[in-house]
N, C-alpha and C positions, 0 to 999 in steps of 0.2 A: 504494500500500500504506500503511496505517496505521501511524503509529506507533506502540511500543508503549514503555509506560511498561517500565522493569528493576525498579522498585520494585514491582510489582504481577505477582500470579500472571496468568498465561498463559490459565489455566482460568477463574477465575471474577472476575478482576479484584482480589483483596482483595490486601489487603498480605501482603507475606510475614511469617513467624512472626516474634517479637522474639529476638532474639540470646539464648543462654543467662543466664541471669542469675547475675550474681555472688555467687558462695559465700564468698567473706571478709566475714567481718563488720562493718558498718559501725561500727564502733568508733571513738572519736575520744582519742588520750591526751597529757598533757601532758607536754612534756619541756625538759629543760634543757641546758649543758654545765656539766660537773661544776666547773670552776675560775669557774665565771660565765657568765652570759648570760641576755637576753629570753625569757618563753616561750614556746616551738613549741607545735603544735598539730601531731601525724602522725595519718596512719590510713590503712586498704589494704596491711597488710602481711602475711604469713603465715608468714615464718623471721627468723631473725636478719639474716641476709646484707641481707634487704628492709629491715628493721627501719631498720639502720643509713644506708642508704642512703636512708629516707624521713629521717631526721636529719639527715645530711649535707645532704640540701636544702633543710630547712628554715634549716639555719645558713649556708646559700654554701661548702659547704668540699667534698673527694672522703671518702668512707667509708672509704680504709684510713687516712685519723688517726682514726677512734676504737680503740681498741684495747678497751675493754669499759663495760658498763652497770651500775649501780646501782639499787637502786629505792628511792625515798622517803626518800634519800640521797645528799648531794653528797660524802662521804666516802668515801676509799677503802677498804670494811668489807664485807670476802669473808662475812659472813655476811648480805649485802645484792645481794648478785651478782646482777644477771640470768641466768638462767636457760631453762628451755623452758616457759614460763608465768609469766603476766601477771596480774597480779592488774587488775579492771575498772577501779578506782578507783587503781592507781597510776601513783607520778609517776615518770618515767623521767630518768636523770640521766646525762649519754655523758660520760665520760673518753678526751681524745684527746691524742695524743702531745705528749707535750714532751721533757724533757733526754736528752740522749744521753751512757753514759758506756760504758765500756770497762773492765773490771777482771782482773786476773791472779788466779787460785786457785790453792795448793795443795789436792789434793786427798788430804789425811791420814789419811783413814779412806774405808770403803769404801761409806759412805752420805755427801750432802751434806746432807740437813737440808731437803731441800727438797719442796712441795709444790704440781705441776705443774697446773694446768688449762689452756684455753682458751676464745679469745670465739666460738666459730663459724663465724668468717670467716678461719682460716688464720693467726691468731697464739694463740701460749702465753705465757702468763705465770705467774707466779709466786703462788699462792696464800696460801701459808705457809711459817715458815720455824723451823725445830725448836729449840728454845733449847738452848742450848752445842753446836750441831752446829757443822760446816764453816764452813755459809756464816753463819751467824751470827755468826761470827768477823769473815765480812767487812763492814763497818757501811755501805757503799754499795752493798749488794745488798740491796733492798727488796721486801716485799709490793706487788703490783700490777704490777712490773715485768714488760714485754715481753721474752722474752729473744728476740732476735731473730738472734745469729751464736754458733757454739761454734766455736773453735778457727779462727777464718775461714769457716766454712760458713756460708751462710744459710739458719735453718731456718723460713723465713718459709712459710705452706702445709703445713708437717707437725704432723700430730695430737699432741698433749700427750704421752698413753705412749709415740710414738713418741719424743719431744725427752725423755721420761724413763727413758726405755731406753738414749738415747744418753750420759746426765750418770752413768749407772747404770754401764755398760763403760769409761769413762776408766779410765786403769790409773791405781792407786793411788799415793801418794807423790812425782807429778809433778804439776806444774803446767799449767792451760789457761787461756784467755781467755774473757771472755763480753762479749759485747757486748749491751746492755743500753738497752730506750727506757723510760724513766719516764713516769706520766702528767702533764700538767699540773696545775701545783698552784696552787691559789689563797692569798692571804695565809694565810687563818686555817686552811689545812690544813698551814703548813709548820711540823710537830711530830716530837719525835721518833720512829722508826721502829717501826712497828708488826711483830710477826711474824704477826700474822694472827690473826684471833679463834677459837678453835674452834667446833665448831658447834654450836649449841645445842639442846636436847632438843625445844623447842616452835617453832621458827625460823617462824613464819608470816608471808609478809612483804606478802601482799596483805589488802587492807582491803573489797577490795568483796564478794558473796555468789559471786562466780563468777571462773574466770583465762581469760585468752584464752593455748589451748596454741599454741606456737608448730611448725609441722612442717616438714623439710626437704625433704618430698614433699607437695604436696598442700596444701588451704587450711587455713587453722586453723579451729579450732574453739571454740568457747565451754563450758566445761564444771564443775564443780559443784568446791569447794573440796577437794582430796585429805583425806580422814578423817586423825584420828590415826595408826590401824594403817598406813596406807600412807607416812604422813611418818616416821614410825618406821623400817620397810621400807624405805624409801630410802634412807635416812642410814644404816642398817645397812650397806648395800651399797655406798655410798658411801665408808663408813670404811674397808671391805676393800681396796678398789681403791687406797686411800690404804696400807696397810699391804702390800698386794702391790705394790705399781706407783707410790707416789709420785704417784700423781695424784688428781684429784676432778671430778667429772662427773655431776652431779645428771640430766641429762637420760639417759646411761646407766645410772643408777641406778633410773629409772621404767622401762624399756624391759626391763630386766634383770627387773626387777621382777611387771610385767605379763607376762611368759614371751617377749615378741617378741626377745629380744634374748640369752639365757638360753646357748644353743647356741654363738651367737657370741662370748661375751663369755669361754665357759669356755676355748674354744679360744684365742683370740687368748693370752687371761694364760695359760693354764696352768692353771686354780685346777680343785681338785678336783671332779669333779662334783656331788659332795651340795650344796657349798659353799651356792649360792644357792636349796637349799630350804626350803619352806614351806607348812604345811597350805593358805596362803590364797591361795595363787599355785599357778596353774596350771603351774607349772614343772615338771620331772619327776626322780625323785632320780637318774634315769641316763641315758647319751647312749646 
């Protein structure tokens, strides 16, 4: 009996079909670590969790020290943040853990002043931080910072609102712990403490004609600069979330935005249902 080749059809000899071909974009972007370093060269990524992870390789270290991204800045400057898109042309800069500290709060009033995000990968930090609130009182509780244990828990893996819900319910008048990972700092970023920039009306932070969106499901995509109206629309909803809920989340703010997300977003917060209508979004004024 003949042998038969595995690489060749059975029927008429030819090769078999070529394997599906690769839906991420061959993109190639430059990046740094944010307190110093050589630069990388990553590509092949399609969410942040990968993102990071093609970072980490490129520098020899594991992906849970970075704690979050900048773009086209070594700066710790929340109005620089990475995000759920990539501008073509930007430079990407990883902030990865450094000092560790511990601090005791009273909690004197029944807001702390603070404003919660996270990097994607199951850490929150600290966005902003409200001037003459709480925590602004306390001068070693920073923008950028990881908060990573309340009271002994570790809330390493829980979503932002949820770590902001929790600093929300501390009963008032008493005092908690927060244990706290700062990012690494280089010489000339050791200044004094920023409370966070607010955001600004035009915030465009890519330079190329196109962003690469970044998706939790599914490969990314290449796709055309968001107009004014829809950077507007975002950061509108963005602010809400920040004045309901203490937190910011630019990539729930596009999802919200686009109506995918609209349903979800009313229910989890609570927020009325008109809240996130708009002639230009297909959102709808009721559930």
């Amino acid at each position: 009996m003949e042998s038969q080749d595995l690489g060749k059809s059975a029927v008429n000899g030819a090769g078999l079909p070529p394997p599906p071909a690769d839906l991420r974009p061959k993109l190639v972007f430059h990046t740094q670590l944010a307190h110093g370093s050589p630069t990388g060269r990553i590509e092949g990524f399609s969410n942040v969790k990968e993102l990071y992870a093609k970072i980490a390789e490129a520098f020899n270290f594991s992906p849970p020290e970075i704690l979050f991204c900048t773009l086209n800045t070594h700066k710790i400057d929340m109005d620089k943040l990475l995000g759920g898109q990539i501008g073509l042309e930007d430079f990407i800069f990883a902030h990865i853990k450094g000092l560790k500290k511990e601090v005791e709060v009273h909690k004197s009033e029944d807001a702390l002043g603070l404003t919660i995000t996270d990097n994607g990968a199951g850490y929150a930090f600290i966005k902003r931080i409200k001037e003459g609130s709480v925590a602004d009182g306390v001068k070693v509780i920073c923008v950028g910072d990881h908060i990573e244990c309340i009271n002994g828990r570790n809330i390493v893996g829980t979503r932002h609102y949820e770590v902001a819900r929790m600093l929300k319910e501390l009963p008032k008048d008493k005092a908690f712990t927060l244990k706290l990972v700062e990012p690494m700092k280089a010489f000339d970023m050791l200044e004094p403490r920023s409370k966070g920039a607010k955001p600004a009306n035009d915030n465009k932070m890519g330079t190329g004609r196109g962003t690469l969106r970044l998706r939790s499901k599914g490969p990314a995509t290449v796709e055309d600069e968001p107009t004014e109206f829809e950077e507007k629309a975002v950061k509108k909803v963005d602010d809400l979330l920040e004045s309901y809920m203490g937190i910011r989340d630019t990539e729930l703010g596009e999802e919200t935005f686009s109506g995918s997300a609209v349903r979800c977003t009313a229910s989890i917060f609570c927020f009325p249902c008109n809240l996130f209508y708009h002639e230009k979004s297909p959102c709808c004024k009721t559930f």
